[in-house]
C-alpha positions in Angstrom: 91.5 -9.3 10.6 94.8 -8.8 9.8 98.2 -11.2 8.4 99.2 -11.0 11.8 96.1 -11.6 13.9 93.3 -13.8 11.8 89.8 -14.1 13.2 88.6 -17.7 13.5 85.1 -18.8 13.9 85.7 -22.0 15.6 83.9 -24.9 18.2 85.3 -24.8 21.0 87.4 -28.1 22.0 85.4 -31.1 22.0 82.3 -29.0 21.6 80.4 -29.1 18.8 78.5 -26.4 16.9 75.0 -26.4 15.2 73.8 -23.3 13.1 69.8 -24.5 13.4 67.5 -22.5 10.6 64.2 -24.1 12.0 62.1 -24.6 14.7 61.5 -28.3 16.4 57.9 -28.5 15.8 55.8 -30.0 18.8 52.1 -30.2 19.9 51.2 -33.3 17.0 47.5 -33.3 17.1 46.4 -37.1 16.0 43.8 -37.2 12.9 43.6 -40.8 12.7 44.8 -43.2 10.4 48.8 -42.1 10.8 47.8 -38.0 10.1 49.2 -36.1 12.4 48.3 -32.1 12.6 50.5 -29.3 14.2 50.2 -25.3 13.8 53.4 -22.5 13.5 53.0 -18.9 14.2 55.0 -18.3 11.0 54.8 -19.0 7.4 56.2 -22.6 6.7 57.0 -24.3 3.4 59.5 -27.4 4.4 60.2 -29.5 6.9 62.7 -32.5 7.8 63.0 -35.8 9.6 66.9 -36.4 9.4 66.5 -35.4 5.8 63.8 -33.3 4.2 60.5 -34.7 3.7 57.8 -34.6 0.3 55.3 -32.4 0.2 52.4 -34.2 -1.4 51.7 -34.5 -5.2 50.6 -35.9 -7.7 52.0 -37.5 -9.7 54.0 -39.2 -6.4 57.3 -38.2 -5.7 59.6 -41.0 -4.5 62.9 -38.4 -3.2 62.1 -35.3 -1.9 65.4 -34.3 -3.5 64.6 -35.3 -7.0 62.3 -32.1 -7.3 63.3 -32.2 -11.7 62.8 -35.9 -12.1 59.7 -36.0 -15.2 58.6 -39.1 -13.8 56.3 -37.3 -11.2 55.0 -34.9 -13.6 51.7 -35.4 -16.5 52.5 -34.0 -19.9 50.0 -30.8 -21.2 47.9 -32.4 -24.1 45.4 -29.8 -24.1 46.9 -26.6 -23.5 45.2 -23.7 -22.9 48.1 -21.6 -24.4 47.2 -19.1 -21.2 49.7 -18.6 -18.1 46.3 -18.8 -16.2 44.3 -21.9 -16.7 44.8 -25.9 -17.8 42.7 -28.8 -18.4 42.9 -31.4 -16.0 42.3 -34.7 -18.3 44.3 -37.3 -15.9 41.1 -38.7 -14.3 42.4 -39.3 -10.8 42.5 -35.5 -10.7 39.7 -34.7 -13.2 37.2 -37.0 -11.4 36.5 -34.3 -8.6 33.9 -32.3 -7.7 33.4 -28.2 -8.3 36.7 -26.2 -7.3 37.8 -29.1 -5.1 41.6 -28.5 -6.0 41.3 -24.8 -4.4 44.3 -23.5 -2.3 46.1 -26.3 -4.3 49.7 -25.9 -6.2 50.3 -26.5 -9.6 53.7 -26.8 -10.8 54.8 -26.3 -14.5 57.6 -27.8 -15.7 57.8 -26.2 -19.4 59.6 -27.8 -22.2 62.3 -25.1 -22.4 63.9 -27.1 -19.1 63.4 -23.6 -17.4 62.5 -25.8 -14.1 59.9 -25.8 -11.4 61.5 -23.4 -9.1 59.5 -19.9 -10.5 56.7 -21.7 -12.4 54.2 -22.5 -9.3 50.8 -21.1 -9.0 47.7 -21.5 -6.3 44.5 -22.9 -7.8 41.7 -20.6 -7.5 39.1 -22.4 -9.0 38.1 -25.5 -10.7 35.3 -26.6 -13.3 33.8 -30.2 -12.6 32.1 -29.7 -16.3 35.0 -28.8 -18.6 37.7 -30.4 -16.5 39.7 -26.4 -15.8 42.0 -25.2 -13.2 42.4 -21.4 -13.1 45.1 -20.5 -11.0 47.2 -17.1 -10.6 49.9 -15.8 -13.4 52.2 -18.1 -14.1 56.3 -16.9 -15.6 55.7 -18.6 -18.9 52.5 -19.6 -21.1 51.4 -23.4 -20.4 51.7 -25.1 -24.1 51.8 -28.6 -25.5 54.9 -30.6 -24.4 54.9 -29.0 -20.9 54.5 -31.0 -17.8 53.0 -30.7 -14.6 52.0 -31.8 -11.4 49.6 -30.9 -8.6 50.9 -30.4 -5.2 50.0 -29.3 -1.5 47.1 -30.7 -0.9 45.4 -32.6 1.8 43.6 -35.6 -0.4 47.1 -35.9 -2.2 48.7 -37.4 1.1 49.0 -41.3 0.6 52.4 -42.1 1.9 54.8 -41.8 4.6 56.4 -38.5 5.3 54.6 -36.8 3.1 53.0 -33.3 4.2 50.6 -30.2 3.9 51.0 -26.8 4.5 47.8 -24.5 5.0 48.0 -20.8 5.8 46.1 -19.5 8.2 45.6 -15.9 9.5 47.9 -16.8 13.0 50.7 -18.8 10.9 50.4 -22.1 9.1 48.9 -25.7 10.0 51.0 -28.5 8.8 49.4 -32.1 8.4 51.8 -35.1 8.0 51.4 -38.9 7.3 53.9 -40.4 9.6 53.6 -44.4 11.0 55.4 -43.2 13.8 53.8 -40.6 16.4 55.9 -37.0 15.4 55.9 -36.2 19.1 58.7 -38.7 19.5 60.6 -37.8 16.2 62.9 -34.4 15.8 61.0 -33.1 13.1 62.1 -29.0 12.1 60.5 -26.7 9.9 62.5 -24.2 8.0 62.2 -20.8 9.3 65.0 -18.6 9.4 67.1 -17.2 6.3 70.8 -16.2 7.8 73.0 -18.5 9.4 76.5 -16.5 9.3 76.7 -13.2 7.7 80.3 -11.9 6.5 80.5 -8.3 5.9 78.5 -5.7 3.9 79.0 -4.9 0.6 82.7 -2.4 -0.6 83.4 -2.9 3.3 86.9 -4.6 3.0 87.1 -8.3 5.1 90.2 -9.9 5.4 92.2 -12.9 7.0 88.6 -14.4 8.0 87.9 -18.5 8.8 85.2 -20.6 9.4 85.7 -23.9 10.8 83.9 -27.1 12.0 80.3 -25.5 12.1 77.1 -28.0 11.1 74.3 -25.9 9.3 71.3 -26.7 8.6 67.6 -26.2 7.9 67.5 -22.5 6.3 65.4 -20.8 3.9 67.4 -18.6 1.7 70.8 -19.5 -0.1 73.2 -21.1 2.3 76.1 -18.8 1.0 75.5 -16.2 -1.3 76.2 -12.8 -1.7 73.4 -9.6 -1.6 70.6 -12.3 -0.4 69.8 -13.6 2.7 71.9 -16.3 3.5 74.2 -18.8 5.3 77.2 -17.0 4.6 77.8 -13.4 2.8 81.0 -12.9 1.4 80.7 -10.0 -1.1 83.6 -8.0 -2.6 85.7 -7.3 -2.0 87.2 -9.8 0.7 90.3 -11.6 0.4 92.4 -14.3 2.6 89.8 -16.1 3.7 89.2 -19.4 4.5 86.1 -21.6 5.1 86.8 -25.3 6.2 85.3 -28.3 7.9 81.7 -27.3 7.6 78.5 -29.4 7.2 76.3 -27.7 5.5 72.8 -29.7 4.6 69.4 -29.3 3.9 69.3 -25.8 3.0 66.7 -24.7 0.8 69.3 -23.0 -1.8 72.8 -23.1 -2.7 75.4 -24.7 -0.2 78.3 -21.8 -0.8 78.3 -18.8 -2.7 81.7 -16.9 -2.1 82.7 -13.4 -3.5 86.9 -12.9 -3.2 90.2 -13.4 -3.8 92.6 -15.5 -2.2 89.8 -17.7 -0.9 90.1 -21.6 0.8 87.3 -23.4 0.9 88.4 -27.2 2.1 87.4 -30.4 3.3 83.7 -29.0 3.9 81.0 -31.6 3.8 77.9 -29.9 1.4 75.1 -32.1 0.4 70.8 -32.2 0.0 70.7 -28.4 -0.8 68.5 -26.8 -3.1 70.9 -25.2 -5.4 74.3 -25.2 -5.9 76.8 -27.0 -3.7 79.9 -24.8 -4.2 79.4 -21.3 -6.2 82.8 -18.9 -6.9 83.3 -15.6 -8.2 86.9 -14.3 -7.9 90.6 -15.0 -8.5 93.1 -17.4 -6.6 90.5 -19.6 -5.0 91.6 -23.0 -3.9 88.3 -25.8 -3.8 90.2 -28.8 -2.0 88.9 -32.0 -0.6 85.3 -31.3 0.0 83.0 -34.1 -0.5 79.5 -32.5 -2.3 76.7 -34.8 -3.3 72.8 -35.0 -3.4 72.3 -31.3 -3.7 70.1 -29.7 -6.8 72.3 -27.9 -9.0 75.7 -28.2 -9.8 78.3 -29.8 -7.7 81.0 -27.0 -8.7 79.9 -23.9 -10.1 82.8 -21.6 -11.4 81.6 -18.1 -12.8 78.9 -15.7 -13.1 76.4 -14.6 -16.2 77.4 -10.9 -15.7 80.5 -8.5 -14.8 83.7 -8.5 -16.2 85.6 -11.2 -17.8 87.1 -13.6 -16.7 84.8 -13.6 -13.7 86.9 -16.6 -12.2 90.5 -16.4 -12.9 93.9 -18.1 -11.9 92.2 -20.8 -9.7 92.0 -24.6 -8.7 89.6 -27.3 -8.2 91.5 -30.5 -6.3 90.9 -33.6 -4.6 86.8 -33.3 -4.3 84.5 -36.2 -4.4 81.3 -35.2 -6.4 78.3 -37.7 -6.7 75.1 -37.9 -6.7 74.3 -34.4 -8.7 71.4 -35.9 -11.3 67.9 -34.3 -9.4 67.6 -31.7 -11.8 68.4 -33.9 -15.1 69.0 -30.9 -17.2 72.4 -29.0 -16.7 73.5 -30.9 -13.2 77.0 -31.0 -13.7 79.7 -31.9 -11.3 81.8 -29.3 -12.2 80.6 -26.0 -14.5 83.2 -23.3 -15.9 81.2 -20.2 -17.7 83.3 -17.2 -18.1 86.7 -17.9 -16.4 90.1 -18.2 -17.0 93.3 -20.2 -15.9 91.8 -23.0 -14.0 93.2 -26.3 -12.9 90.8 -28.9 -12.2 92.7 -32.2 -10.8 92.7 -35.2 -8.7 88.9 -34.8 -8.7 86.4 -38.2 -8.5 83.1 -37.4 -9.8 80.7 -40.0 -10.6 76.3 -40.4 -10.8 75.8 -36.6 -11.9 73.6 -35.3 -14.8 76.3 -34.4 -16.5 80.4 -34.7 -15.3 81.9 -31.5 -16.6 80.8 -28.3 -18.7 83.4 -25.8 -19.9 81.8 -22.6 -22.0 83.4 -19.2 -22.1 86.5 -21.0 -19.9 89.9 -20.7 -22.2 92.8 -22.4 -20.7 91.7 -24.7 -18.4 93.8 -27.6 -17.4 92.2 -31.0 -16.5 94.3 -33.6 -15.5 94.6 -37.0 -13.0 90.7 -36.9 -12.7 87.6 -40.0 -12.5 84.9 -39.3 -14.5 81.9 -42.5 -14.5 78.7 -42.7 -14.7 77.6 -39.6 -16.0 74.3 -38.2 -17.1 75.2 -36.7 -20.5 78.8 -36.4 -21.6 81.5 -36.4 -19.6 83.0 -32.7 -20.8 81.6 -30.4 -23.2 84.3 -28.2 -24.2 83.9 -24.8 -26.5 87.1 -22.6 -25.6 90.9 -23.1 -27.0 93.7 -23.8 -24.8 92.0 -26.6 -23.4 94.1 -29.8 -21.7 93.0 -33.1 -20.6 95.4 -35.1 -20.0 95.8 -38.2 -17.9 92.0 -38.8 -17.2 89.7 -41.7 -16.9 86.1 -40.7 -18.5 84.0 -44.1 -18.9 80.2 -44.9 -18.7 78.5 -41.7 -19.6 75.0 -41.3 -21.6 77.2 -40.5 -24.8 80.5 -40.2 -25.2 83.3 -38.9 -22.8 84.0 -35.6 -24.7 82.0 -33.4 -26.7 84.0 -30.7 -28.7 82.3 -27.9 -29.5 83.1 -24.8 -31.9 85.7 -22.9 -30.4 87.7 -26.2 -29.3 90.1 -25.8 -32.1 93.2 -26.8 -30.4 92.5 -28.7 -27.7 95.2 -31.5 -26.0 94.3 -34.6 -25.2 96.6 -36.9 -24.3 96.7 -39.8 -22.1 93.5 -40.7 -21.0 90.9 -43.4 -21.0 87.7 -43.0 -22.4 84.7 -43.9 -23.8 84.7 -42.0 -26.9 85.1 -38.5 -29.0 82.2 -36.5 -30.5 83.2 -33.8 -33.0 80.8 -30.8 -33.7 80.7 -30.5 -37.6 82.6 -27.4 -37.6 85.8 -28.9 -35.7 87.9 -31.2 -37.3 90.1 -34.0 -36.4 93.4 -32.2 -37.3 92.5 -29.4 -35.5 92.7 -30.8 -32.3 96.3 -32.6 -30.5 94.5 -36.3 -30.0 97.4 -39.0 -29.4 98.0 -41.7 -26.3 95.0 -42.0 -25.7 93.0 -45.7 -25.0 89.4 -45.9 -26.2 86.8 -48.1 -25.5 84.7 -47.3 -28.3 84.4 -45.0 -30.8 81.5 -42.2 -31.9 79.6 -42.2 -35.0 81.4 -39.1 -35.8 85.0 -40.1 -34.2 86.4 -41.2 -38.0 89.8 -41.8 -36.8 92.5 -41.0 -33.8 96.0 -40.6 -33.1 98.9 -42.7 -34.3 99.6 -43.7 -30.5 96.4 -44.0 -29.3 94.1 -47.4 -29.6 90.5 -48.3 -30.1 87.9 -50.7 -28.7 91.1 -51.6 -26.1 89.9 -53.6 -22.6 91.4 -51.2 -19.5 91.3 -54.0 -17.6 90.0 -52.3 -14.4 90.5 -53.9 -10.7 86.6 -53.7 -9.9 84.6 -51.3 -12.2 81.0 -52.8 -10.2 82.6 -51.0 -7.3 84.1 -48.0 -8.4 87.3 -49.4 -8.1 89.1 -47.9 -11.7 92.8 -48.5 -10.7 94.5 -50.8 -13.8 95.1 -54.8 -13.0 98.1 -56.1 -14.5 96.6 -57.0 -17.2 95.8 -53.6 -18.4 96.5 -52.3 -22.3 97.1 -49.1 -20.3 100.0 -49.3 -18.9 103.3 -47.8 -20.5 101.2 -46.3 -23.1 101.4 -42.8 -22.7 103.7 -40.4 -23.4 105.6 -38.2 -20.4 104.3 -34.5 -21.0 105.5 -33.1 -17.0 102.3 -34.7 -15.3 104.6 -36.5 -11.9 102.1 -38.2 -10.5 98.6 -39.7 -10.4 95.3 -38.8 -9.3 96.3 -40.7 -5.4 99.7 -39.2 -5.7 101.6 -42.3 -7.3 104.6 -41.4 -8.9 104.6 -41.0 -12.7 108.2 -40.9 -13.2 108.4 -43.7 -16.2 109.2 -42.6 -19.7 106.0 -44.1 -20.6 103.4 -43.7 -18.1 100.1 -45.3 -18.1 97.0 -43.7 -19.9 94.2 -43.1 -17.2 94.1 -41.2 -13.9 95.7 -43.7 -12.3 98.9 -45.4 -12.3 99.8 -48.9 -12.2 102.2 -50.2 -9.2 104.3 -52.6 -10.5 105.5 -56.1 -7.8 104.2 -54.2 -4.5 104.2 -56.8 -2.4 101.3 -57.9 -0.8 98.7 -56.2 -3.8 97.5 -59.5 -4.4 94.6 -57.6 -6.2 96.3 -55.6 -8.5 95.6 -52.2 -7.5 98.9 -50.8 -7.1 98.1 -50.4 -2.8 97.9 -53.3 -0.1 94.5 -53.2 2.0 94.5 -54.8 5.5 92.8 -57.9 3.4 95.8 -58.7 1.7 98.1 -58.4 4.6 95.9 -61.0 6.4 95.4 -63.1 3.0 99.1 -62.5 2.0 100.0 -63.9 5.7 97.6 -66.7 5.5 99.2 -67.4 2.2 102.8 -68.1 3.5 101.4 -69.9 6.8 99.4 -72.6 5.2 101.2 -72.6 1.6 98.1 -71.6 -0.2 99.1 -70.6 -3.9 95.5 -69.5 -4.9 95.2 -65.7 -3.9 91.6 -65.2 -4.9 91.0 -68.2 -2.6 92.8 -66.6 0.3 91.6 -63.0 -0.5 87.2 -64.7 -0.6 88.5 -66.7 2.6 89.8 -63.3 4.5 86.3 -61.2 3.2 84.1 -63.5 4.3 85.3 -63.8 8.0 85.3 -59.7 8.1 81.7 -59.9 7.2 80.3 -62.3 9.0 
């Protein structure tokens, strides 16, 4: 395309648009006792029911989606210290006759956190006697502190939705426990690996969008470049944009996208295999996308090879992240490696293995964003000409920022948080900490600055329900310092000499916040109404009264 004549990729009005990757499978055979069999022509390795189902194992898994979770794996107390063979000494699995786990999987999860992904292997034989599995090369050499698990076979099947794939010479039999008869469900089977294909590689795209296509149910990487994929953007392309999309249940990354002057917005990316959003480039714009449930990163900004910075001059804005724990080790909601000039802001991210890692990432600006609930810390940080200013960090595993060597420097100003932890090599007055409002201190945190106060109540509307605006009460408000930042993370005016530490601001006498909050809901309208109708001076009272009728 051109400036003057864009293509778009669009729905037609009032139609909607389904990029399908499997096949409906049909023709359920019943086994008895809730199995079900079926046969495909073509090799098949997932399928989905509305979301993607378990393929059985053992240890059991309990989400399909939490493929990293330790709980379903045995620990490796008799190694081998082969890539070929282990000792089964679990007796539910060691309790089995003479090469009975044949044409089974066995999945290695090894204590370097290199995950599952590469480190599968078919059985080919097993031992009754001493208790060993031989199965074919494995990546890496199975030693003590490894885990593992057994998968993909038929007597591992105990539970709902749980499957079994077998090859055959014609294509694959699937078996699957289901209560309800699959003939009368919409149950797919992955089978194709390109969705929507942008381009070849050095051919130069321009002033391309996508808009408002679902897709679903493919193979390979939804969206990355030199693979089979969703969607192929390789360099160079510029001026495009990519918006309104549903992309789920994809059996790799979400988005991968190649280019410069890039949009990607409001898209809806969630229960993939990989990475939600992946970017390589310069001026890219991430805005309003809502990415949760998928196993990898929420955000992923950068690339291990090429020239540096690989990401420059860009911004992250207004995205909900949640939900991003599956793979327990380095699941962030938002990574930086190798990049340059980025502003991450107005972001909520909340339940992820870890909210926000920053390495080989100088000058990055974070400001007005909701960290909570987070896996590890909320930021590690390890480049100068770092800012983080007007944030809210709470509730992570320990503290809200980690600063690492290289971190010399950093601001932060203006922010609630949990706490500080210092590497040994970076020192206190090395880095700009004043304003800020802590809720506790690290072990290593030994003091902070002259403006800034510890083990302080925030005060919080409703932190049970994610609700993080400041109540009147706050210790927050008109404690920070101006430093340019006009408004908050919902677009509230910061304008006060002395704005409020956190991502939010407090709205002082809005008539009709009977809660606090700094907005009025429909609730209070009703329950400020009720109020001046039958004289009731007791807001919680009204505000209980007007919940209860909208529920019931």
């Amino acid at each position: 395309g051109q400036e003057s004549m864009l293509i778009t990729f669009q729905a037609y009005p009032d139609e909607k648009v389904v990029l399908e990757g499997g096949i409906k499978l049909s023709n359920w055979e019943n086994l008895g006792n809730n199995l079900y069999k079926t046969t495909t022509d073509f090799p098949a390795s997932m399928i989905y029911e509305s979301q993607q189902l378990m393929n059985a194992q053992y240890p059991n898994q309990l989400d399909a989606y939490d493929t990293y979770d330790l709980n379903y794996f045995l620990p490796v107390t008799n190694p081998t210290n082969t890539n070929t063979e282990l000792i089964l000494e679990d007796d539910f699995l060691a309790n089995q006759p003479d090469n009975y786990w044949v044409g089974a999987t066995i999945v290695l999860y090894d204590k370097e956190g290199n995950g599952i992904f590469g480190n599968q292997a078919k059985i080919t034989s097993y031992d009754s006697q001493t208790h060993k599995i031989t199965f074919s090369a494995l990546p890496v050499t199975v030693t003590s502190g490894d885990k593992y698990a057994i998968k993909n076979h038929l007597f591992l099947i105990d539970q709902d939705n749980e499957f079994v794939t077998e090859k055959i010479e014609t294509g694959t039999n699937i078996y699957l426990q289901s209560s309800i008869n699959p003939n009368q469900l919409d149950i797919f089977v992955s089978k194709l690996g390109n969705s929507f294909v942008i381009g070849v590689w050095n051919v130069p795209i321009n002033y391309i969008t996508l808009d408002g296509f679902e897709i679903q149910h493919y193979q390979s990487r939804s969206a990355w470049q030199s693979r089979a994929n969703l969607i192929l953007i390789g360099a160079p392309k510029q001026n495009i944009v990519i918006k309104n999309l549903n992309i789920h249940d994809n059996l790799q990354q979400g988005m991968e996208i190649n280019g410069q002057n890039i949009i990607i917005e409001k898209n809806n990316i969630h229960h993939n295999s990989g990475t939600g959003i992946g970017v390589v480039g310069s001026n890219v714009q991430v805005l309003n996308n809502h990415i949760y449930n998928n196993v990898g990163d929420a955000i992923f900004f950068g690339t291990g090879s090429g020239d540096f910075p690989s990401v420059s001059n860009s911004i992250i804005k207004g995205n909900l992240i949640h939900n991003h724990e599956s793979r327990k080790v380095h699941s962030d909601g938002i990574q930086l490696y190798r990049t340059n000039n980025i502003r991450i802001e107005n972001n909520i991210v909340h339940d992820t293995g870890q909210s926000i890692y920053f390495s080989s990432a100088p000058n990055t600006i974070f400001i007005n964003n909701l960290l909570v609930n987070g896996g590890a810390y909320g930021m590690q940080v390890w480049d100068q000409g770092i800012q983080v200013i007007h944030n809210t960090i709470l509730n992570q595993q320990y503290s809200a920022i980690l600063l690492r060597p290289g971190s010399e420097g950093t601001i932060i100003k203006n922010n609630i948080l949990q706490a500080i932890n210092y590497d040994s090599s970076v020192l206190f007055s090395e880095v700009d900490e004043d304003y800020n409002l802590f809720t506790v201190l690290s072990w290593n945190q030994k003091k902070t600055g002259a403006n800034s106060f510890v083990n302080a109540n925030p005060s919080f509307v409703d932190e049970a329900n994610y609700n993080y605006h400041l109540s009147s009460t706050s210790s927050a408000i008109d404690k920070g310092t101006n430093i340019g930042v006009d408004f908050d993370l919902e677009g509230v005016s910061r304008t006060d000499n002395a704005p409020d530490m956190g991502a939010y601001e407090y709205v002082k006498g809005l008539l009709g916040d009977l809660n606090g909050d700094g907005k009025v809901s429909l609730i209070e309208v009703l329950a400020f109404i009720k109020q001046i109708i039958l004289g009731n001076e007791n807001i919680s009272d009204s505000l209980q009264v007007i919940n209860n009728w909208r529920q019931g």
